[in-house]
C-alpha positions in Angstrom: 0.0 0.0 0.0 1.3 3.4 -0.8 1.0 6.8 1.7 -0.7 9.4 0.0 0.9 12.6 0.7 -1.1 15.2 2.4 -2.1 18.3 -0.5 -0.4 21.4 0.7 -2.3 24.3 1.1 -1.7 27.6 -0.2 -3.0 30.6 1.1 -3.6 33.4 -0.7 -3.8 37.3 1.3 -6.7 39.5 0.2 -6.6 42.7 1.1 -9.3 44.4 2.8 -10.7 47.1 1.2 -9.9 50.4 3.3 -13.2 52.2 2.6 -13.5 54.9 6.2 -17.0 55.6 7.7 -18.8 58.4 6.6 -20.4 61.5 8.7 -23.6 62.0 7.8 -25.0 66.0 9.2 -28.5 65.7 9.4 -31.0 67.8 11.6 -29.0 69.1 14.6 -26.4 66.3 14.7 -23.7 64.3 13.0 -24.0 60.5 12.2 -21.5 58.0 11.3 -22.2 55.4 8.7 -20.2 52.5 8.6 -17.9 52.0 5.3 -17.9 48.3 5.3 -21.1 47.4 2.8 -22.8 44.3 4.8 -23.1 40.9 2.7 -27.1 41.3 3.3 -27.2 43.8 1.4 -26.0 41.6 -1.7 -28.2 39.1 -0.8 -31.5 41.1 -0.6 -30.4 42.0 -4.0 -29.8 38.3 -5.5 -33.1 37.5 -4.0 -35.3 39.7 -6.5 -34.6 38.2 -9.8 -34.5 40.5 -12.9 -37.1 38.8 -15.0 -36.4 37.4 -19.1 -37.2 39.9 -21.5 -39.7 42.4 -19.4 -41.4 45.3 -21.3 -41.0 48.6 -19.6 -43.9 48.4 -16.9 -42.4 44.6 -15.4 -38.8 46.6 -15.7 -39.8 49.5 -13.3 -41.6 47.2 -10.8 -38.8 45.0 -10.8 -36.4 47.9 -10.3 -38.8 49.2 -7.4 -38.9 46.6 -5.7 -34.8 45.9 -5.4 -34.5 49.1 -4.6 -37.0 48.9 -1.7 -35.1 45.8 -0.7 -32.1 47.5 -0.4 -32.8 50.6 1.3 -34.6 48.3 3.7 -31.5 46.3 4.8 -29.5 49.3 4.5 -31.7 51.1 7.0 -31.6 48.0 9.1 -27.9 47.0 9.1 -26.3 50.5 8.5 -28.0 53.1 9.9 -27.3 53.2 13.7 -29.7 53.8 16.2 -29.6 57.1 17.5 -29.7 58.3 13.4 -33.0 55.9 13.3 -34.2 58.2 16.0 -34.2 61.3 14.3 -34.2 60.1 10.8 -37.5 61.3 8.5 -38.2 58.5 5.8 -38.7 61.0 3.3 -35.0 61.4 3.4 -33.4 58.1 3.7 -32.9 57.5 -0.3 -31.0 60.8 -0.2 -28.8 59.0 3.3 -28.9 56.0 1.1 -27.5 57.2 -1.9 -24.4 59.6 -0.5 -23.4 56.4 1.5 -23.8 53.8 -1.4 -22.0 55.7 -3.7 -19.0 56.2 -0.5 -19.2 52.6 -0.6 -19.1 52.0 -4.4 -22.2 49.8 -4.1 -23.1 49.0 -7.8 -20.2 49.6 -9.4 -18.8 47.0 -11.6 -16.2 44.9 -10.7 -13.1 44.4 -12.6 -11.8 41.0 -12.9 -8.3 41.4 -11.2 -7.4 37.9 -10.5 
């Protein structure tokens, strides 16, 4: 009988992407918004399927309701509590936006391997 030698294992170092909070003024105070973009957030995405060849009206709904998704788990996971306290829901897409695009949330990408 022959010894199988054991596989080696490489590991490989990814490096963190260094994205800082991000102060938010709003009302009389200053928030801070995490910069890390929680993997729920991805997820609630994936979980709203774009449908096969939609006309315009199946498009916008599907669009709609993504983007519901997401500012949900955003305002769940990201916004802290004492922000939630003061925070008006007519303004979270505005909060949402200037942190998704501190984030890069949505952009494309690249495949450097």
């Amino acid at each position: 009988m022959s010894q199988t030698e054991p596989t080696a294992i490489r590991a490989v170092t990814v490096r963190a992407k260094s994205r800082p909070p991000i102060g938010i003024d709003y009302a009389d105070g200053k928030y801070i918004l995490p910069g890390r973009i929680p993997p729920e957030i991805l997820t609630a995405q994936a979980q709203n399927k774009k449908p096969r060849n939609p006309d315009k009206k199946v498009q916008e709904q599907w669009q709609q309701e993504v983007g519901v998704a997401l500012v949900d788990k955003f305002y769940e996971l990201v916004v802290p509590e004492d922000f939630k306290a003061v925070l008006d829901l007519e303004d979270i897409d505005q909060v949402f936006e200037i942190w998704s695009e501190h984030v890069g949330l949505g952009e494309s990408k690249g495949s450097e391997n």
